[in-house]
Each structure stands twice: as C-alpha cells, then as structure tokens.
DORO-997917 format. One record per residue (C-alpha): y, x, z negated; chain; residue in one letter. Coordinates in nm, 3 decimals. Layout:
N
<dopa><v>Y</v><u>X</u><w>Z</w><chain>A</chain><res>A</res></dopa>
...
REM end
This chain:
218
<dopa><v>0.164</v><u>0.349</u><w>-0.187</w><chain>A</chain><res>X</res></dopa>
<dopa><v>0.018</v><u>0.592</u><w>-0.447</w><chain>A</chain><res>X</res></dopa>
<dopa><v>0.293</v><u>0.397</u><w>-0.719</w><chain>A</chain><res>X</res></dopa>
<dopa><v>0.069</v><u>0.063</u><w>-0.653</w><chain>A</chain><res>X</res></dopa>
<dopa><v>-0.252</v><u>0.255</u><w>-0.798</w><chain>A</chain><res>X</res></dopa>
<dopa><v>-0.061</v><u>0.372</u><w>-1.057</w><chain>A</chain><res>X</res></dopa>
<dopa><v>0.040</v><u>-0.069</u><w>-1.107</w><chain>A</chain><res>X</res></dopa>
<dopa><v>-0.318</v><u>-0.124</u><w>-1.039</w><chain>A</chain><res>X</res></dopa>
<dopa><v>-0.517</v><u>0.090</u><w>-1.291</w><chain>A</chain><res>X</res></dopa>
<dopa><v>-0.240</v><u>0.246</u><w>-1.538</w><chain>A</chain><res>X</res></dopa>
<dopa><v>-0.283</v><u>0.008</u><w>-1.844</w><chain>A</chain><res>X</res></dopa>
<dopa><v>0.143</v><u>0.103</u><w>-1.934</w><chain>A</chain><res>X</res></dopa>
<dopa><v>0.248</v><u>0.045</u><w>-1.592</w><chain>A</chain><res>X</res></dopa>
<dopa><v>0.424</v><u>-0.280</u><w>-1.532</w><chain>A</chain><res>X</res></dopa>
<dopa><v>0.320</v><u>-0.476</u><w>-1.203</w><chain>A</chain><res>X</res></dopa>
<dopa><v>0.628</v><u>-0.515</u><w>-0.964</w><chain>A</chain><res>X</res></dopa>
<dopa><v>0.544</v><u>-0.867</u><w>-0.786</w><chain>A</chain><res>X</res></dopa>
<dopa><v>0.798</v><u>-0.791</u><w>-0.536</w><chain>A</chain><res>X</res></dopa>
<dopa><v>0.585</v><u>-0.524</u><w>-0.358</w><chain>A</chain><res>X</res></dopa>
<dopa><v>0.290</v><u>-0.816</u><w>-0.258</w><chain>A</chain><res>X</res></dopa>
<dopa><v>0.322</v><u>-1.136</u><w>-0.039</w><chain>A</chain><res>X</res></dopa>
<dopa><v>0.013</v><u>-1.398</u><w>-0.027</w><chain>A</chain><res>X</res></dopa>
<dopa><v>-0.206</v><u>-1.151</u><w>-0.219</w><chain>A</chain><res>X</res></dopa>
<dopa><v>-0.602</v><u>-1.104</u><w>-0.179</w><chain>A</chain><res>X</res></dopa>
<dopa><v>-0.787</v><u>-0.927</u><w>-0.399</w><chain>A</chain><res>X</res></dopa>
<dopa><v>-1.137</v><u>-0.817</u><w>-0.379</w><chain>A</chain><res>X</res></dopa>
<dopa><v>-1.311</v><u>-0.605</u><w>-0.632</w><chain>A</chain><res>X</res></dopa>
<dopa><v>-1.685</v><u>-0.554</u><w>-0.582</w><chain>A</chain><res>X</res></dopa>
<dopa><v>-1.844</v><u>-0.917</u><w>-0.651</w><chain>A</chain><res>X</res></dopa>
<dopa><v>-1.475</v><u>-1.093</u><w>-0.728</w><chain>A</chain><res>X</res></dopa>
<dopa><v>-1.250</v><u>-1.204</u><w>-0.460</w><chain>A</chain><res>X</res></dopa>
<dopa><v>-0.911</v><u>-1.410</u><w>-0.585</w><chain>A</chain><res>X</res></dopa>
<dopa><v>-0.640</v><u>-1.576</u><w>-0.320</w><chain>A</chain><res>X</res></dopa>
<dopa><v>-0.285</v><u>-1.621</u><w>-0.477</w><chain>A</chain><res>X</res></dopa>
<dopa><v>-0.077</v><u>-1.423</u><w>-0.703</w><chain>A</chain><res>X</res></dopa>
<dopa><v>-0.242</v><u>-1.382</u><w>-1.043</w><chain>A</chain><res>X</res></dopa>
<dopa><v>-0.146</v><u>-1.093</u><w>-1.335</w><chain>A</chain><res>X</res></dopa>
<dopa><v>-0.493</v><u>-1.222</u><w>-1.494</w><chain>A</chain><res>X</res></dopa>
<dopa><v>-0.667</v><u>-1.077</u><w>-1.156</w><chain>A</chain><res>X</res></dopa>
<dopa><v>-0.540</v><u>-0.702</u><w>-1.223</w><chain>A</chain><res>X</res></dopa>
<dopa><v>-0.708</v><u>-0.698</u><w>-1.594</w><chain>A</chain><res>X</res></dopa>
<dopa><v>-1.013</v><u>-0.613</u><w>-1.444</w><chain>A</chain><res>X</res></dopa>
<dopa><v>-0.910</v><u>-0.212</u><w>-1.383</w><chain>A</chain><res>X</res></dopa>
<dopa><v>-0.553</v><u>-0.188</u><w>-1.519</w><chain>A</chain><res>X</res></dopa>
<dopa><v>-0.690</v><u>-0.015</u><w>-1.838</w><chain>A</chain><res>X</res></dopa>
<dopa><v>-0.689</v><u>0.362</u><w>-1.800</w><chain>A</chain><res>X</res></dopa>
<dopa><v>-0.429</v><u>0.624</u><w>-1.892</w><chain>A</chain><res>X</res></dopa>
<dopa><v>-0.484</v><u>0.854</u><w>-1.544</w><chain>A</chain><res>X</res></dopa>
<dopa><v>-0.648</v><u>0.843</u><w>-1.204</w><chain>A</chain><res>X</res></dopa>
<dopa><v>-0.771</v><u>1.077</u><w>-0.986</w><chain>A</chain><res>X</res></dopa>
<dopa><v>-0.744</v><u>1.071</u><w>-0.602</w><chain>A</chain><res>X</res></dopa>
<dopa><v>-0.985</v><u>1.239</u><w>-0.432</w><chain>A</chain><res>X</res></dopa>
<dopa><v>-0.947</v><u>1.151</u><w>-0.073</w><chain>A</chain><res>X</res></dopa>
<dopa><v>-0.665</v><u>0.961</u><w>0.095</w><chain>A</chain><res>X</res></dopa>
<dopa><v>-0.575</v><u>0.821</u><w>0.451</w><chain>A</chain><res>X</res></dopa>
<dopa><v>-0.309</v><u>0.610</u><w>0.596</w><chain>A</chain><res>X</res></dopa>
<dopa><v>-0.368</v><u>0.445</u><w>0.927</w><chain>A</chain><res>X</res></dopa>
<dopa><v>-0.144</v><u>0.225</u><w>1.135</w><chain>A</chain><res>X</res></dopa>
<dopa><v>-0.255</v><u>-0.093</u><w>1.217</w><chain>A</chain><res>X</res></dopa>
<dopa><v>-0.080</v><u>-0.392</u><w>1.490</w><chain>A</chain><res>X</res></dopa>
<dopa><v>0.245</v><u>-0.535</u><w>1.487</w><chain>A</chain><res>X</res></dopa>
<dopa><v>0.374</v><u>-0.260</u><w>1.217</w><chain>A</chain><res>X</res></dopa>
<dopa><v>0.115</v><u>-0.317</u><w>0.951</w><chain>A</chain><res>X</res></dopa>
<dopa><v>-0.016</v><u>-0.044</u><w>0.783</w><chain>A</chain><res>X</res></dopa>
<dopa><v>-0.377</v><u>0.065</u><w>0.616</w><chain>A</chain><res>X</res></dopa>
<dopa><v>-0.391</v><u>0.283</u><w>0.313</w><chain>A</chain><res>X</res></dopa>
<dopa><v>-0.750</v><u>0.414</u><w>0.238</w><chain>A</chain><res>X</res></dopa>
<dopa><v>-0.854</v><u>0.602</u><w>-0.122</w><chain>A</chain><res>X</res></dopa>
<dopa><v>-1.151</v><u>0.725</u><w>-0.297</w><chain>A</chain><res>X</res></dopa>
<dopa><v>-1.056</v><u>0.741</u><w>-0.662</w><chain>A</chain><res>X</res></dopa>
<dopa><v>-1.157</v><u>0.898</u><w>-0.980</w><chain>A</chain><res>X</res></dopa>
<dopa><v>-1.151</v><u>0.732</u><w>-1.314</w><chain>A</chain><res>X</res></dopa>
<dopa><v>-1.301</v><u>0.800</u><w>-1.655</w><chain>A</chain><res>X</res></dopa>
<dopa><v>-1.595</v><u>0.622</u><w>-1.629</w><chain>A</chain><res>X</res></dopa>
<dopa><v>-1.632</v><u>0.541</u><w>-1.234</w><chain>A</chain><res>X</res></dopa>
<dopa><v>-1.515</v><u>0.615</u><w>-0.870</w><chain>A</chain><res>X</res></dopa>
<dopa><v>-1.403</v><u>0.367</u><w>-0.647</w><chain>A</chain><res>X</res></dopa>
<dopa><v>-1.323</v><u>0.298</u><w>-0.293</w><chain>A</chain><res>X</res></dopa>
<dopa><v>-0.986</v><u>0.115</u><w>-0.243</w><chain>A</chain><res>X</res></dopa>
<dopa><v>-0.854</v><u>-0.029</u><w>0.071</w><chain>A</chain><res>X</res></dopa>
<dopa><v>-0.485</v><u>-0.174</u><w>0.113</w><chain>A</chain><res>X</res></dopa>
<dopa><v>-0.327</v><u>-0.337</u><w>0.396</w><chain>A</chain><res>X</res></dopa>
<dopa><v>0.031</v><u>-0.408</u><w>0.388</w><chain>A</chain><res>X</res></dopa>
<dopa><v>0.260</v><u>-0.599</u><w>0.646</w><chain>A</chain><res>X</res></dopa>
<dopa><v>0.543</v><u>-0.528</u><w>0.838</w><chain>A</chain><res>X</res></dopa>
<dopa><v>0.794</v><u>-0.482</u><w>0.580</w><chain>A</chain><res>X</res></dopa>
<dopa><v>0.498</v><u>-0.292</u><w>0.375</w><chain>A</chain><res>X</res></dopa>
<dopa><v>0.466</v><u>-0.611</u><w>0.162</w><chain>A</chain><res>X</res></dopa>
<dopa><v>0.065</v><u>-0.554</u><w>0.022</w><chain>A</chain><res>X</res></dopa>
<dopa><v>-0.128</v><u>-0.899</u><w>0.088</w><chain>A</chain><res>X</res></dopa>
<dopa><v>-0.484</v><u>-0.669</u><w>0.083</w><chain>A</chain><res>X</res></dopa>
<dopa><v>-0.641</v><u>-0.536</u><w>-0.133</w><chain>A</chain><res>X</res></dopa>
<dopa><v>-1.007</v><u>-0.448</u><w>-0.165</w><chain>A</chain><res>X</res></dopa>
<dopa><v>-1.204</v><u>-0.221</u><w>-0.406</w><chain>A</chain><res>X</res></dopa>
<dopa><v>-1.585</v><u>-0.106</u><w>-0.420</w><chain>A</chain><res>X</res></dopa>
<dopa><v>-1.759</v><u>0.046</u><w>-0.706</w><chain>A</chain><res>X</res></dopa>
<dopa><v>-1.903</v><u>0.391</u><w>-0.590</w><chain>A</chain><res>X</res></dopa>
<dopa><v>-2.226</v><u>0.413</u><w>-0.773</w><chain>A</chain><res>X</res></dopa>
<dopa><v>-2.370</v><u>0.734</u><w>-0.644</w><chain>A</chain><res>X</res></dopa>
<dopa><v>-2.350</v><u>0.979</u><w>-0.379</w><chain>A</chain><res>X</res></dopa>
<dopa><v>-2.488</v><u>0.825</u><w>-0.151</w><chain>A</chain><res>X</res></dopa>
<dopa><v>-2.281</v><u>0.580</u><w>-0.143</w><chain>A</chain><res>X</res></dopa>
<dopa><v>-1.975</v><u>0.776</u><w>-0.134</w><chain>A</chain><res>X</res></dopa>
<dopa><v>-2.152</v><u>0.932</u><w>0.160</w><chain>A</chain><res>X</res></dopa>
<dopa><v>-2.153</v><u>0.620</u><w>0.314</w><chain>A</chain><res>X</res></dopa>
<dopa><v>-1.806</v><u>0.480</u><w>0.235</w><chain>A</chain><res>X</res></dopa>
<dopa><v>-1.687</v><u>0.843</u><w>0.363</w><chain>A</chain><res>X</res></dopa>
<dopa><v>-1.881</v><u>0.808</u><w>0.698</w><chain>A</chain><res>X</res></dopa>
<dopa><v>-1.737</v><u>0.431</u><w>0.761</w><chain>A</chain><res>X</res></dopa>
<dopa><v>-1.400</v><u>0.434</u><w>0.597</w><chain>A</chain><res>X</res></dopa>
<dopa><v>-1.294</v><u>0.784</u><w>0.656</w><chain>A</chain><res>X</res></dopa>
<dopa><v>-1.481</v><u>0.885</u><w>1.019</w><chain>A</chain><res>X</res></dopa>
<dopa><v>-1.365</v><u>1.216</u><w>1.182</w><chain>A</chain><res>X</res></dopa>
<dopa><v>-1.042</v><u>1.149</u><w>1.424</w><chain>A</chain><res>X</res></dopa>
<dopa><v>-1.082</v><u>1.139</u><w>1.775</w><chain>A</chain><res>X</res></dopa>
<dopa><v>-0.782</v><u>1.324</u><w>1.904</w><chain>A</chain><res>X</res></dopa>
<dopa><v>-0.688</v><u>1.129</u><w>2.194</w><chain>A</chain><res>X</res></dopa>
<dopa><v>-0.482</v><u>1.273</u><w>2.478</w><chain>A</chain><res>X</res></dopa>
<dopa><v>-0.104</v><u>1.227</u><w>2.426</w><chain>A</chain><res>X</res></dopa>
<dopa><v>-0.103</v><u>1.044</u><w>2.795</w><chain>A</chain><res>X</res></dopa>
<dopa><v>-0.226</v><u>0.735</u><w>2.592</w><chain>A</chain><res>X</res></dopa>
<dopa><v>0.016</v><u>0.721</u><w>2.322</w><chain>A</chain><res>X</res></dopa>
<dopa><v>0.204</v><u>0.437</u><w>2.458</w><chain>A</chain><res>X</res></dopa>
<dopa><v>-0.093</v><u>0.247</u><w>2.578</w><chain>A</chain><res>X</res></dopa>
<dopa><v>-0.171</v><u>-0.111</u><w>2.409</w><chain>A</chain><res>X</res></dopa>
<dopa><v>-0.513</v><u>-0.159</u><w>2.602</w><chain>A</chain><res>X</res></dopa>
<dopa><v>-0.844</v><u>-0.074</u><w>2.411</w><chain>A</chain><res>X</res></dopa>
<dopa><v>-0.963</v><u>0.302</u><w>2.485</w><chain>A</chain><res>X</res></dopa>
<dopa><v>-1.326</v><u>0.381</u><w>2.532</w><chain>A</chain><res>X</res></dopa>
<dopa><v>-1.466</v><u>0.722</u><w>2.522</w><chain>A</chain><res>X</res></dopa>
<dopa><v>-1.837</v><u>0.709</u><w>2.633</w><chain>A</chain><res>X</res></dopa>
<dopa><v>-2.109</v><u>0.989</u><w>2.595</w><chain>A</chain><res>X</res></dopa>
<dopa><v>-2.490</v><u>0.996</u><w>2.608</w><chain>A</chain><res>X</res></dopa>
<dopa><v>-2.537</v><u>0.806</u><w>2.356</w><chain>A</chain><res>X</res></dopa>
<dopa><v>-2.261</v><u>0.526</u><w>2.312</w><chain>A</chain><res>X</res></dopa>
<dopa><v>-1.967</v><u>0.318</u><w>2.417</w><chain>A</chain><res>X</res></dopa>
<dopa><v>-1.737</v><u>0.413</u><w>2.184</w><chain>A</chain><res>X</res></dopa>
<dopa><v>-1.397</v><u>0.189</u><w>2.112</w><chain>A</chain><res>X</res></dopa>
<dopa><v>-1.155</v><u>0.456</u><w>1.960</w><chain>A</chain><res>X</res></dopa>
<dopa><v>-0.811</v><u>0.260</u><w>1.996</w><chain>A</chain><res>X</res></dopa>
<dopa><v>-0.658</v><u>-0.053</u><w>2.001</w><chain>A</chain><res>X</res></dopa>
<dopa><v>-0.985</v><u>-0.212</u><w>1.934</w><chain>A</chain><res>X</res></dopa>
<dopa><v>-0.841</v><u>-0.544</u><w>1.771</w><chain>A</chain><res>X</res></dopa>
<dopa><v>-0.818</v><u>-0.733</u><w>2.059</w><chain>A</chain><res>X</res></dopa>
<dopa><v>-1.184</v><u>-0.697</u><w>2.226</w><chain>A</chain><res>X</res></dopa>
<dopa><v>-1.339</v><u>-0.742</u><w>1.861</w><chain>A</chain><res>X</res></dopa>
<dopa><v>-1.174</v><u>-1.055</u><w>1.806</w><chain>A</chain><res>X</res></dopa>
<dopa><v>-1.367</v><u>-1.216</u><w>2.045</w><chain>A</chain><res>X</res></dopa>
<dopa><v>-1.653</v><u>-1.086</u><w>1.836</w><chain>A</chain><res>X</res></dopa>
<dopa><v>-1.581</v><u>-1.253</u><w>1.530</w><chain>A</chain><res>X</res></dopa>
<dopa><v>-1.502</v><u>-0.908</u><w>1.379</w><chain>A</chain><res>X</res></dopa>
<dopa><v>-1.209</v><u>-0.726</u><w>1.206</w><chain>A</chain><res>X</res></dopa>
<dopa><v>-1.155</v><u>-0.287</u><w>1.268</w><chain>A</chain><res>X</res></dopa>
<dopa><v>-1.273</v><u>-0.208</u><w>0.941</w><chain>A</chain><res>X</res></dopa>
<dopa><v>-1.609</v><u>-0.447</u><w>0.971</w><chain>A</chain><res>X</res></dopa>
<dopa><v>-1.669</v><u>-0.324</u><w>1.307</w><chain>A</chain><res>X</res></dopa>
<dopa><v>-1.705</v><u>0.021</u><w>1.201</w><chain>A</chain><res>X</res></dopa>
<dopa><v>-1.906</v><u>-0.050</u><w>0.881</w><chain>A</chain><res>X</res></dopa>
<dopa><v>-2.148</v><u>-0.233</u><w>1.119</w><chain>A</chain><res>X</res></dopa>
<dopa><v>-2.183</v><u>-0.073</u><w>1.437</w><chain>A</chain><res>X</res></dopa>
<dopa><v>-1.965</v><u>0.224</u><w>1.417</w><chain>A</chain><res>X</res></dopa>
<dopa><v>-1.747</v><u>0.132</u><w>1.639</w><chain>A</chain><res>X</res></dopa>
<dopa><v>-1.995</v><u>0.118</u><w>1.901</w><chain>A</chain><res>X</res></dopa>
<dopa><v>-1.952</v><u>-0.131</u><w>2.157</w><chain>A</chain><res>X</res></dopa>
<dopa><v>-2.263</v><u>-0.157</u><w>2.315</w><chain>A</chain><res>X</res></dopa>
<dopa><v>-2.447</v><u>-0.275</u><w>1.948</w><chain>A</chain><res>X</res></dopa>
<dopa><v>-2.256</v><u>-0.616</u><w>2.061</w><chain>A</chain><res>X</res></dopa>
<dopa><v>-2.376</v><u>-0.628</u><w>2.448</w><chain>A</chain><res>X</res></dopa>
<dopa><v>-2.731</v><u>-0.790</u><w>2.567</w><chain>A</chain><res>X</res></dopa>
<dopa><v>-2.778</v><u>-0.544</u><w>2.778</w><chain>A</chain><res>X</res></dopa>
<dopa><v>-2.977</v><u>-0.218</u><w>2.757</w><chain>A</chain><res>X</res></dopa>
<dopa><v>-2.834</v><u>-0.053</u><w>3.045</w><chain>A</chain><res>X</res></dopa>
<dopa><v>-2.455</v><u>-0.150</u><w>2.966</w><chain>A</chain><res>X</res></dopa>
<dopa><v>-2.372</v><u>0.194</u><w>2.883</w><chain>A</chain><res>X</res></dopa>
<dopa><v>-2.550</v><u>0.275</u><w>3.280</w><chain>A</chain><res>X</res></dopa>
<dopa><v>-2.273</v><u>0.168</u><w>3.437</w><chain>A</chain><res>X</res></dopa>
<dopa><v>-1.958</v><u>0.372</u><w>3.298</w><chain>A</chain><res>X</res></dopa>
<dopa><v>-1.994</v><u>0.627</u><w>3.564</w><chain>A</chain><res>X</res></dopa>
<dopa><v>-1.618</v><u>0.710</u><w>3.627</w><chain>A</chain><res>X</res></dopa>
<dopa><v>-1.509</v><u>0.425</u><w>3.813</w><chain>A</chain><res>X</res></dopa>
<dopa><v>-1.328</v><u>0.081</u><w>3.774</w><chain>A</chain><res>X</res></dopa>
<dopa><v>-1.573</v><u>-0.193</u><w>3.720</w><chain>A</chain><res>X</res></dopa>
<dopa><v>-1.582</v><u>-0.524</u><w>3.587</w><chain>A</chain><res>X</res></dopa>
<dopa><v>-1.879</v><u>-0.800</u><w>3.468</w><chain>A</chain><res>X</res></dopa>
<dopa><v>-1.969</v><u>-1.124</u><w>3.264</w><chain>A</chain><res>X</res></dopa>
<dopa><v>-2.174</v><u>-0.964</u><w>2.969</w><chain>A</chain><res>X</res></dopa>
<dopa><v>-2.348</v><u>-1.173</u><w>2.702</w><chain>A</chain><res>X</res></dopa>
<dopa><v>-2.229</v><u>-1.086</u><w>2.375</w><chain>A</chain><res>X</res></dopa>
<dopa><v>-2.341</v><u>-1.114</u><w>2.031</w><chain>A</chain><res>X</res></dopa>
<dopa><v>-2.081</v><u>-1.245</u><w>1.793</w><chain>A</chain><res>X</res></dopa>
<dopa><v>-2.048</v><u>-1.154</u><w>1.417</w><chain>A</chain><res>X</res></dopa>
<dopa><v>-2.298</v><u>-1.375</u><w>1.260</w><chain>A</chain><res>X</res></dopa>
<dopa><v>-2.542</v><u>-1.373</u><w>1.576</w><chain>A</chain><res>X</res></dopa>
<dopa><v>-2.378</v><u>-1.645</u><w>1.792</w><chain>A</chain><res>X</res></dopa>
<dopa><v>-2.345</v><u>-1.565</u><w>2.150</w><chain>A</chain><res>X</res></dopa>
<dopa><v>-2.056</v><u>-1.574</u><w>2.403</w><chain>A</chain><res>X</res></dopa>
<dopa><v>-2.015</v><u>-1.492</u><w>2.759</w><chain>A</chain><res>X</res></dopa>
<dopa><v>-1.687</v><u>-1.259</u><w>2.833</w><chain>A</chain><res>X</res></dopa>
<dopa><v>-1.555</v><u>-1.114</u><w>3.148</w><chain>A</chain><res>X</res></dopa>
<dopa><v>-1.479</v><u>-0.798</u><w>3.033</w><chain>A</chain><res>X</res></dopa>
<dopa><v>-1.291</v><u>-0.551</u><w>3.318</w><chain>A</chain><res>X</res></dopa>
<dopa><v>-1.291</v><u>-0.127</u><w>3.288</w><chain>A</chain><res>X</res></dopa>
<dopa><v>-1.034</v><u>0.117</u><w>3.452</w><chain>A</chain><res>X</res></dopa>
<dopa><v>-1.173</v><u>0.472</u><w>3.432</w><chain>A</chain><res>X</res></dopa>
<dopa><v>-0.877</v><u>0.710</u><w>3.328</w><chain>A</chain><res>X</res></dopa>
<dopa><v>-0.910</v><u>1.107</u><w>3.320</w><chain>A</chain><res>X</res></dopa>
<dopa><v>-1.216</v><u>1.086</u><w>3.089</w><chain>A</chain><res>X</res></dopa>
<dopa><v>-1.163</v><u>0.744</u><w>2.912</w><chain>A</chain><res>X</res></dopa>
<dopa><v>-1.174</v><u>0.362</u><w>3.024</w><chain>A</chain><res>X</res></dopa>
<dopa><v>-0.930</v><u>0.102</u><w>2.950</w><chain>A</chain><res>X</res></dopa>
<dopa><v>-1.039</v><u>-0.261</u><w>2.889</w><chain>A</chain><res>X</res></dopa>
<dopa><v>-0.790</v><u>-0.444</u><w>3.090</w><chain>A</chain><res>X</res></dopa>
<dopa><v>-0.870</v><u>-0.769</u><w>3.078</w><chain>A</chain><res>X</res></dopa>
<dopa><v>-1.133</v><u>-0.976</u><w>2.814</w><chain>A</chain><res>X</res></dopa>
<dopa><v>-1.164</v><u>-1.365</u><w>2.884</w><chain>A</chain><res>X</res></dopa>
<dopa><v>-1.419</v><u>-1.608</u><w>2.729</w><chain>A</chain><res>X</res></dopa>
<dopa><v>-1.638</v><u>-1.766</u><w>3.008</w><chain>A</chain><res>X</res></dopa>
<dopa><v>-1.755</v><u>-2.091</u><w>2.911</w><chain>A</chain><res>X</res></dopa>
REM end
C-alpha cells in the first residue's frame, strides 16, 4: 500500500485509478464521494515522504486497514486506508497532526498496544471480551455488537476505547462478569445518544467471554 502514498503525495507520481472502487476521501475539514483527480491536489505536491509509524490490520469479509503517521516538509499527518476484498481502496482518511499532543492521541486511538489473544480463538467469529478491574474490554470481532450501537471499530475506539461498558446504563454491568455464562436485556446508549434495549448473552471461556448472541428488544 506504501505505492498509494507515494500516488497520494508525490507531485511526479501518476494516480493509477484502477487501484480504487467508489472512492471516499476525507482530509481534515474536506470529505469528497466519487472519483475525482481534482480531490488529490490538495497533498500531491511534495518530492518525498516520511513514514514514521505503520500498521496493517485485517478487517471482515477480507478487507483490509492500513494505518500511517507520515512526515512531510512542512506537516505530519495521520492517514487511514481501507481497502476491499480484492484490495480495491474505497477509504481514505487523513488528519493534520498539529502537535504532540495530538500525535499522542492519534497514537493512543489508532495505534493501541495488541492484545495477544490465545491461539484457541483464532478461528472464532464471536466478539471476545477480556474484562479487568476496571473495564469490559471488546478486543475482537467487535463489528457486530457495535453495529447495534450506531458505531464503526475505528470510532469506537476513538470514543470509548473500546470499552464496552461506556455504552451500558448500568453501573454495575461490569459486576456481573464473574466467570460464568450469563445473559440480560441491557439499555444501551447508541452513537448519537439514542437508546436501545438488546439482549445481549456471555459464555465465559478460559479467561475471556464470548458474546453469543445480540438481538434488539423492542
């Protein structure tokens, strides 16, 4: 993916418009829908790039998430880029990074410290919650449960850090994660601040829970 920076902020390098499908492109306070050349002018002007910190994730159904902090003459720059399942790039989104701390917290949302999870999970498609003293934490799989919260992953985590229980109206959710199967109708607080009911059901598994089952209650 590094040869689409190179498209996206080289001023000599020519833009391949095979490589995108349906594109969006956000860029601090612009956001364009389509397929427009005009849309690249606003960075493609540089002779070199730096990259200073890079992660690729993988995403559902074979899509894929490239992450970047970037160095540039006169700036640095957060750039996210989602690409489909033929890593066709319909995503792309760019921040300015004005200062430190806001690199610091770019770095603490976009780039948080990986949870090794054990390899018994590897082939399992439920949600996986680790929970300490402190929080219900969704570490995998997480699309499906934040759906129903009006959310996408990366929002999520720049909102409530992946922490579940910032979304449940109830102070002693995280009370009842105490190494057994349960299940309950908790009131939830949507993305926006709507509210909806959802029967949410836990398995405990050798130090984790599963959700197994989400459903809207009306």
């Amino acid at each position: 993916m590094n040869k689409l920076l190179d498209m996206l902020f080289l001023k000599n390098e020519i833009i391949n418009k095979d490589i995108f499908r349906a594109l969006y492109y956000s860029f601090d306070e612009y956001c364009f829908a389509g397929f427009d050349l005009d849309i690249f002018s606003l960075n493609k002007k540089y002779d070199e790039y730096k990259i200073l910190k890079e992660r690729k994730t993988k995403l559902a159904e074979n899509h894929n998430e490239y992450k970047y902090f970037i160095e540039l003459d006169d700036k640095k720059l957060f750039i996210r880029i989602i690409s489909d399942y033929e890593d066709k790039v319909y995503d792309i989104l760019i921040y300015s990074v004005l200062d430190n701390d806001t690199y610091d917290k770019y770095d603490r949302i976009f780039f948080p410290n990986l949870f090794k999870i054990p390899d018994k999970f590897n082939d399992v498609n439920n949600p996986i919650i680790y929970v300490d003293n402190k929080n219900v934490k969704l570490i995998k799989n997480i699309d499906n449960i934040i759906s129903y919260l009006g959310y996408e992953d990366w929002d999520y985590k720049n909102k409530h850090d992946n922490n579940l229980e910032a979304s449940i109206n109830d102070n002693n959710f995280i009370k009842l994660f105490n190494q057994n199967d349960f299940d309950g109708i908790f009131e939830c607080i949507k993305n926006g601040g709507d509210i909806i009911k959802l029967l949410i059901a836990f398995k405990y598994m050798d130090g984790y829970y599963l959700i197994t089952n989400v459903k809207e209650i009306e």
